[in-house]
Short mmCIF file of the C-alpha atoms (twelve columns), coordinates in Angstrom:
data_MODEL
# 
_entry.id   MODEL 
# 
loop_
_atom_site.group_PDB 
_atom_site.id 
_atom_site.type_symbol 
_atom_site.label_atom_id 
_atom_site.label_alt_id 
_atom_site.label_comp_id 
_atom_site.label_asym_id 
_atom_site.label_seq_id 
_atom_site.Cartn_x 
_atom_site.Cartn_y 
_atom_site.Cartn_z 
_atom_site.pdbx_PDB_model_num 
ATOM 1  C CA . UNK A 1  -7.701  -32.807 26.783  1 
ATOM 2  C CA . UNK A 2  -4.319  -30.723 25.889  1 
ATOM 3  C CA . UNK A 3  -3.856  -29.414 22.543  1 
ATOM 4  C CA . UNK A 4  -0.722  -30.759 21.312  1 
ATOM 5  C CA . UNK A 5  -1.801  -32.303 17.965  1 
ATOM 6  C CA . UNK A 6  -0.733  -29.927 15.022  1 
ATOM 7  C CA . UNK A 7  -2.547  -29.733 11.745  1 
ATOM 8  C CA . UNK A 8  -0.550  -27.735 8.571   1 
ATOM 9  C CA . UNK A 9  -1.899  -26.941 5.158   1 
ATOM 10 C CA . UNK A 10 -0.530  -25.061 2.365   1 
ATOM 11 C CA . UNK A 11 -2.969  -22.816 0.810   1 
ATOM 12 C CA . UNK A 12 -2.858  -19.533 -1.632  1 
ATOM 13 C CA . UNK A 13 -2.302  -16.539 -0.162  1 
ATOM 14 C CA . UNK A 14 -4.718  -14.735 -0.668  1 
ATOM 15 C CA . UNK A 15 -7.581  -16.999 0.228   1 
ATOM 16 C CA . UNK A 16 -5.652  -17.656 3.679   1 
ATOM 17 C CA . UNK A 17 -5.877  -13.664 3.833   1 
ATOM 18 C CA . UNK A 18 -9.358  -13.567 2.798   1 
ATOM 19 C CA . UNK A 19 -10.430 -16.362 5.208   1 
ATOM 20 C CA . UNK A 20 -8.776  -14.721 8.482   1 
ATOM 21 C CA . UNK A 21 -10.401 -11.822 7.799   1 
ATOM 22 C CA . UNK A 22 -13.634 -13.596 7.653   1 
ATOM 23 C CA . UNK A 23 -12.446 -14.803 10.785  1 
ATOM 24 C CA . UNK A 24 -11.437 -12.022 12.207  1 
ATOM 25 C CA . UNK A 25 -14.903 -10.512 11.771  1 
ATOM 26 C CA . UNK A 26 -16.292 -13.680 13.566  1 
ATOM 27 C CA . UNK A 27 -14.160 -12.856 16.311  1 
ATOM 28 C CA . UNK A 28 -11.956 -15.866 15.472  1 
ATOM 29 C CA . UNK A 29 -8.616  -17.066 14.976  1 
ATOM 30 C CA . UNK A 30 -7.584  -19.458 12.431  1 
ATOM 31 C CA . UNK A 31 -7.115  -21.855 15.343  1 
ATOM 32 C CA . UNK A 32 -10.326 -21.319 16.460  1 
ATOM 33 C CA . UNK A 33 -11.928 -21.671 13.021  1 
ATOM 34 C CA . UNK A 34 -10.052 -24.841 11.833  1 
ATOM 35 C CA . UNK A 35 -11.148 -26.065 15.342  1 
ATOM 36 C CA . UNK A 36 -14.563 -25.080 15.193  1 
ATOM 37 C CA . UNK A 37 -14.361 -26.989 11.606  1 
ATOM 38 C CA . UNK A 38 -12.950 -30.157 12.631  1 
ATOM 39 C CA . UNK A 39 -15.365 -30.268 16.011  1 
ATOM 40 C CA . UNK A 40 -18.649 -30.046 13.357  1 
ATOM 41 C CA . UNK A 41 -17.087 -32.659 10.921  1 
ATOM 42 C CA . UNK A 42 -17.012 -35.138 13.986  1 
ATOM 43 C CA . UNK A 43 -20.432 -34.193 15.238  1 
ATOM 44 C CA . UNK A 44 -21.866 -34.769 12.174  1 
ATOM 45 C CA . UNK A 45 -19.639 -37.511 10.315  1 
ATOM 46 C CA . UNK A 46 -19.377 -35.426 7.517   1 
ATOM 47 C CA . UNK A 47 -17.960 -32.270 6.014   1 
ATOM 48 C CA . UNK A 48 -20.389 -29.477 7.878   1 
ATOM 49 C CA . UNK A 49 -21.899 -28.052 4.573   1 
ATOM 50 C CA . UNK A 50 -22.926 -29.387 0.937   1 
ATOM 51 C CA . UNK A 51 -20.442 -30.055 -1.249  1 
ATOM 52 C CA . UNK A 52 -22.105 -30.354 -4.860  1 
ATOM 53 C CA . UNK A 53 -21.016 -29.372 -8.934  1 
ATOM 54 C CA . UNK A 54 -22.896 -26.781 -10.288 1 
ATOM 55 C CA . UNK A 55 -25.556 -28.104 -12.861 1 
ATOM 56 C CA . UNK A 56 -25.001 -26.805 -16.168 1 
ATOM 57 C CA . UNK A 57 -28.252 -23.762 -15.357 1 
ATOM 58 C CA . UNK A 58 -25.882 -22.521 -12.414 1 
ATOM 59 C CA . UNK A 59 -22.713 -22.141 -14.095 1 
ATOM 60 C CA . UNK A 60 -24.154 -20.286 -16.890 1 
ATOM 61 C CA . UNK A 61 -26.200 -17.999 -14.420 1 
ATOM 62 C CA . UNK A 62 -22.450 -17.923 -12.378 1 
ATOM 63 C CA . UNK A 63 -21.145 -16.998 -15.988 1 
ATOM 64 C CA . UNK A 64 -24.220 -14.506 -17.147 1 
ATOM 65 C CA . UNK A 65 -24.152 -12.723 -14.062 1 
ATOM 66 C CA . UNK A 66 -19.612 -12.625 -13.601 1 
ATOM 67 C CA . UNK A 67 -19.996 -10.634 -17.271 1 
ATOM 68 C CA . UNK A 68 -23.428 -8.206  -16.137 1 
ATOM 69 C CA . UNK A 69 -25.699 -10.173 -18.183 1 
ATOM 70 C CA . UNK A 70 -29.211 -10.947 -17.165 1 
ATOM 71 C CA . UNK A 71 -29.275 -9.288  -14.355 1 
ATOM 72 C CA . UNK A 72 -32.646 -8.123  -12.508 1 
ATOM 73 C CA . UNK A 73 -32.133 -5.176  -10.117 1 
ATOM 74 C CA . UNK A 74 -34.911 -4.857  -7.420  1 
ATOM 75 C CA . UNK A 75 -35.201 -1.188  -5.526  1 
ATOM 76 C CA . UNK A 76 -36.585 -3.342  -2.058  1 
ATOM 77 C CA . UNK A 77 -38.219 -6.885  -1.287  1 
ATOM 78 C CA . UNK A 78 -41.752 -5.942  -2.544  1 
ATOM 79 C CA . UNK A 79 -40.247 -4.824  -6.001  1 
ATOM 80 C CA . UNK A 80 -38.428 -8.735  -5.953  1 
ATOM 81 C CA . UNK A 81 -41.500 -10.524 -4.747  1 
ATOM 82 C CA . UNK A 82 -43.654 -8.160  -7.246  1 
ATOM 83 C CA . UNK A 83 -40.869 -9.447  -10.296 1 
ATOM 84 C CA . UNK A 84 -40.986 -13.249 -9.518  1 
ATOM 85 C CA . UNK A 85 -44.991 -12.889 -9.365  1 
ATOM 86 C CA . UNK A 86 -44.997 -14.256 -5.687  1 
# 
């Protein structure tokens, strides 16, 4: 099938430039990766990922750890696992 439809969006600058360099990284275009989008929302029937509102625990853990607060470093995986008692 030829590619002649064309799709435009106006976005912020600086999350198009943030994006295509995510892209870019992938190996991508922003062709490829609006493509590559659209192809998994028909596969699936639905937008390819979850898209929720943070609970009121994750935007004050999003807020706590934005300032530095609450924060628990780890020096490896066995220091985490030791932390959370697992």
């Amino acid at each position: 099938m030829s590619k002649s439809a064309t799709v435009r969006a106006r976005v912020e600058p600086e999350l198009k430039h943030e994006a295509e360099r995510v892209f870019a990284d992938l190996g991508l275009s922003a062709t490829q990766a609006v493509t590559l989008f659209y192809r998994q929302v028909a596969m699936r029937k639905g937008l390819p990922f979850d898209v929720v509102i943070p609970n009121a625990t994750t935007l004050k853990t999003f807020e706590d750890t934005d300032s530095g607060r609450n924060i628990v470093v780890c020096k490896d995986a066995a220091d985490m696992f030791e932390k959370l008692g697992i």
